[in-house]
N, C-alpha and C positions, 0 to 999 in steps of 0.2 A: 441901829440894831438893838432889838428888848435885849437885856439880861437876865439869867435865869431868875435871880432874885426879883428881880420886877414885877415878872409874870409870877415867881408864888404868894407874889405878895397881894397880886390882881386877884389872881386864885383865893387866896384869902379873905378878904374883904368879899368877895362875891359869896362865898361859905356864911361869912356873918351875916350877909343880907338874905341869904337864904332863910337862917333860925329868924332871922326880924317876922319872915314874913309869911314863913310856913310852908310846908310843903301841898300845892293845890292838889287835890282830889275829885274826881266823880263819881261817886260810889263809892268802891273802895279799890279802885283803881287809880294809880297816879299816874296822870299826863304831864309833868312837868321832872324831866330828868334831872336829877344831881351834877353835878360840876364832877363828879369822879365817872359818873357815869358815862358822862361826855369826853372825859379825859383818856377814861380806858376803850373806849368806842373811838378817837383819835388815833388809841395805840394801834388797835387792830386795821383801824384803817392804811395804817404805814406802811403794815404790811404785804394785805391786800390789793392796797391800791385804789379801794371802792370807797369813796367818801361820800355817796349817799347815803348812807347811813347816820353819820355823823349830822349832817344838813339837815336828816330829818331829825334828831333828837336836838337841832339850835333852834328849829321852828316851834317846837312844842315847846321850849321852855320860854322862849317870846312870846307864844300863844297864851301859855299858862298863865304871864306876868299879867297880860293880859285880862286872863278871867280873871283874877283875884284881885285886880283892879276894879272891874266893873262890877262884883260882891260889895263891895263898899258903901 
């Protein structure tokens, strides 16, 4: 079983990795959600019940990693 500390510490580090590597953009839109983003889009999801939502915003920031890889 994680423990809460674990996960905010996973949380964490994925925050620093964030500022390492920028927030990706298209214009001036961002396709690449924030970790709270996805954290409060979890929350609502609890409620709901409807976790496509969430699935789409881990694919855009996979995709994102993505593009801002292939900028390189």
């Amino acid at each position: 079983m994680v423990h809460c500390e674990e996960l905010k510490q996973k949380i964490a580090k994925l925050e620093e990795i964030d500022e390492l590597l920028g927030r990706v953009r298209v214009g001036r839109q961002n396709i690449r959600p924030s970790i709270e983003e996805i954290m409060t889009g979890l929350d609502e999801a609890k409620k709901t019940g409807d976790y496509n939502r969430v699935l789409e915003m881990l694919k855009l920031r996979v995709d994102g990693f993505a593009l801002k890889r292939e900028s390189y």
